[in-house]
C-alpha positions in Angstrom: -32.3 5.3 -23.2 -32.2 1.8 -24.7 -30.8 -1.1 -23.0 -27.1 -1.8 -22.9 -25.8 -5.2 -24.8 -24.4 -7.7 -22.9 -20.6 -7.4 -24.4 -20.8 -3.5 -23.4 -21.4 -4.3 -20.3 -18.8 -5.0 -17.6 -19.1 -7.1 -14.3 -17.9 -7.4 -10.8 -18.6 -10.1 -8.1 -19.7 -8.3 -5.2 -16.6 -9.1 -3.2 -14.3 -7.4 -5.5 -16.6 -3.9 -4.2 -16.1 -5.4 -0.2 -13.9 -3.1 2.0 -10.7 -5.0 3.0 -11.1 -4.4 6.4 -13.9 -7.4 6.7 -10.9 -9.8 6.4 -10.7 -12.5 3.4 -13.5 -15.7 3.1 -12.2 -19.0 2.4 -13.7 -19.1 -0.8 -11.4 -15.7 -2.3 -8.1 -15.8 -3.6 -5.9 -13.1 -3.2 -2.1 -12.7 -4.3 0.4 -11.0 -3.7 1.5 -8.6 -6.8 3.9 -6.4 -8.0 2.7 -3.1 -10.2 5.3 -1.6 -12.8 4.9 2.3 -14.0 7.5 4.5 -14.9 10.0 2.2 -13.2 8.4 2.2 -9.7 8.0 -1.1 -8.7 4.7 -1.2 -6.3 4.0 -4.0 -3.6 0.4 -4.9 -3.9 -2.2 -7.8 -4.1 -4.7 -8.4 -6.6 -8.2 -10.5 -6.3 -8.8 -13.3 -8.6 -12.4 -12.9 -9.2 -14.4 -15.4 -11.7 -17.3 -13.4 -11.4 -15.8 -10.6 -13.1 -16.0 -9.7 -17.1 -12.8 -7.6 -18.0 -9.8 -8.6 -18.2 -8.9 -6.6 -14.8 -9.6 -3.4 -13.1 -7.8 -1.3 -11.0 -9.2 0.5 -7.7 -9.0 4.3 -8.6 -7.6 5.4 -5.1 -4.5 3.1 -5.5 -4.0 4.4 -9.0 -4.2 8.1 -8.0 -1.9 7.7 -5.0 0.7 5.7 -6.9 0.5 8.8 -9.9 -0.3 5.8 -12.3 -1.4 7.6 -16.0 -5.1 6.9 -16.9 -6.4 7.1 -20.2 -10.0 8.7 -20.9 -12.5 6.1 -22.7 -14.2 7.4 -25.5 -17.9 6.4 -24.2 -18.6 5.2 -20.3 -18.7 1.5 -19.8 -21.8 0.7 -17.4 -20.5 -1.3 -14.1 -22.8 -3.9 -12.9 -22.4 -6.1 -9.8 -22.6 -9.9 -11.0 -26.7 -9.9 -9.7 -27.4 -7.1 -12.4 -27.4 -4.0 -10.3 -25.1 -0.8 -11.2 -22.1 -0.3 -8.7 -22.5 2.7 -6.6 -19.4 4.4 -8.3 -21.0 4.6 -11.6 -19.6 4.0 -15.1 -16.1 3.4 -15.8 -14.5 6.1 -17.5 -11.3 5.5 -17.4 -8.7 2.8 -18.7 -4.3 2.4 -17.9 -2.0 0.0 -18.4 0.0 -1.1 -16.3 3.3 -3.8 -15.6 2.4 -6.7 -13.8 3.8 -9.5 -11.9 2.9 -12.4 -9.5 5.6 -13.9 -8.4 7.8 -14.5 -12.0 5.1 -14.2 -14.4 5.7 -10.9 -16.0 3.1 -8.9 -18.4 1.5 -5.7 -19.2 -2.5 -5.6 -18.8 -4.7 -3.0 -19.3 -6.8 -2.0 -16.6 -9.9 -0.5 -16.4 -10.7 1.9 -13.5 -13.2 2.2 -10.7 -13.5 2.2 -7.0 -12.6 -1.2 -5.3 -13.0 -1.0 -1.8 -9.9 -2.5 -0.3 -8.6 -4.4 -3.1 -6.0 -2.8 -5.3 -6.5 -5.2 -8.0 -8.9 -7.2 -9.7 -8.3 -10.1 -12.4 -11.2 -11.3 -13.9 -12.4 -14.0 -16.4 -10.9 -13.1 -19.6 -7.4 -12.7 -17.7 -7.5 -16.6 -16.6 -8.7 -17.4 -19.7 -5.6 -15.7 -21.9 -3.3 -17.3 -19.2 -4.9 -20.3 -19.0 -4.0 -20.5 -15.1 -4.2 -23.8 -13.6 -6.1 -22.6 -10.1 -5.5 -25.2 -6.8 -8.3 -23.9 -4.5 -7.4 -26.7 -2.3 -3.5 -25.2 -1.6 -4.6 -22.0 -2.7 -2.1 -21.3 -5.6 -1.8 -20.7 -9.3 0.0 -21.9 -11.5 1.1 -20.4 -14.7 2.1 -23.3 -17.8 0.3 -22.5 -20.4 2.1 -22.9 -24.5 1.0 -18.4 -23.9 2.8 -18.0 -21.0 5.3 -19.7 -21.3 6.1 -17.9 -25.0 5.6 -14.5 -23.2 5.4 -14.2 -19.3 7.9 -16.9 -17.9 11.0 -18.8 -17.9 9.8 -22.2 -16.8 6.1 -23.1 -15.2 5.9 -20.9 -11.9 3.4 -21.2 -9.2 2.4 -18.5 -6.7 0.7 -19.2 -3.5 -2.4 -17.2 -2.2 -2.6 -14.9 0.4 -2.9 -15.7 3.8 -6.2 -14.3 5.9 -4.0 -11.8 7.9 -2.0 -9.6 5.4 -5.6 -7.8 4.2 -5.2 -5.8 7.2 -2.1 -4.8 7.0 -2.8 -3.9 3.2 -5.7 -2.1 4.4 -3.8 0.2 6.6 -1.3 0.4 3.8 -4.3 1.4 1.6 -5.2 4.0 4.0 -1.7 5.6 4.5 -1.9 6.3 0.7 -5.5 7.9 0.8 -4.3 10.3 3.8 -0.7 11.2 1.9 1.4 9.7 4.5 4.5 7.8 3.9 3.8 4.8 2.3 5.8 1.5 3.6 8.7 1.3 0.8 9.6 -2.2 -0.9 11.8 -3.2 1.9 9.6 -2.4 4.8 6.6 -4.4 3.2 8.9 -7.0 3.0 9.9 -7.2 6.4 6.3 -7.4 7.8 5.1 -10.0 5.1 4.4 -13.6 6.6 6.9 -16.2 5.2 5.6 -19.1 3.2 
C-alpha cells in the first residue's frame, strides 16, 4: 500500500481524542454551541483546535444519539493524531452536515465523523481560516468580524466567550446520559444549570 499524500490526510491534536472527564487545560478553548438538524435545536460545546486539518468533525456517539443523518464517503479518509500516528478509531468513513451556531453566528458546516472522546465538536484550522476569527486567548473569546461573516453568518460583529473549567463535567455526564438512552436534559434544563457570564 503506498503512502497517503498529505492533503488526503486528516489531523487531530491529541486533546481533541482526550475524554472530557480529565477537565479542560488552560491552554483549550471550548464554546458553548448550538447544533441545528431537522429543526431540533441541540445544546452543545465544540473545541477549537489549531492542530486540526478539516474543517470540523463531529464525535460519532453525539451524532448517533441525537439521530443526526451521516453521509457514506466514497473512499476512507486516514485519521492521524497531529504527531503522525493513526487514531485508534480508524478511518473516517463518514461525513454530515449540520446547522451551527455560537452565540449569533449562524452557518451550516460539514462535518466529518469519528470518535471524540468527550468533545461533541471539533473546529479545526480551515474553519478559522474561512471565518477569519479574531481569537483573545487572554479573555478567552472569539470574535467573529470578518467582510465573510459578516455577508453570511451575522448581523453585526459578535463575540462569544469560552467555556469555563467546570461545565466539561457536567457535559460529560450529559454525554453519558445520551450513550445509555436516558433522558437527555432538554434546552431549558441545560440552561438552568449553565454558569452565568
Amino acid at each position: 500500500m503506498g503512502q497517503e499524500s498529505p492533503s488526503s490526510l486528516l489531523s487531530l491534536s491529541g486533546f481533541s481524542l482526550d475524554d472530557i472527564e480529565n477537565g479542560v487545560e488552560a491552554n483549550h478553548l471550548l464554546m458553548a454551541c448550538t447544533v441545528v438538524d431537522n429543526h431540533n435545536e441541540i445544546s452543545s460545546h465544540a473545541l477549537i483546535d489549531s492542530g486540526a486539518t478539516g474543517y470540523a468533525i463531529i464525535d460519532k456517539a453525539f451524532a448517533d444519539c441525537h439521530n443526526i443523518p451521516l453521509f457514506e464517503l466514497k473512499e476512507p479518509l486516514p485519521l492521524m493524531v497531529i504527531d503522525g500516528q493513526p487514531v485508534s478509531s480508524g478511518a473516517i468513513t463518514h461525513l454530515t452536515k449540520i446547522g451551527f451556531s455560537i452565540n449569533n453566528h449562524h452557518e451550516m458546516i460539514p462535518a466529518f465523523v469519528t470518535t471524540l472522546g468527550g468533545y461533541h465538536l471539533t473546529l479545526s484550522i480551515p474553519w478559522l481560516k474561512h471565518h477569519d476569527v479574531k481569537i483573545d486567548f487572554a479573555s478567552n473569546f472569539l470574535t467573529f468580524e470578518s467582510e465573510y461573516c459578516l455577508k453570511k453568518c451575522v448581523n453585526d460583529v459578535t463575540m462569544a466567550y469560552g467555556i469555563e473549567e467546570v461545565l466539561p463535567h457536567f457535559l460529560w455526564a450529559y454525554a453519558a446520559q445520551c450513550a445509555l438512552e436516558h433522558k437527555a436534559l432538554d434546552k431549558d434544563e441545560v440552561l438552568q444549570i449553565l454558569p452565568k457570564y
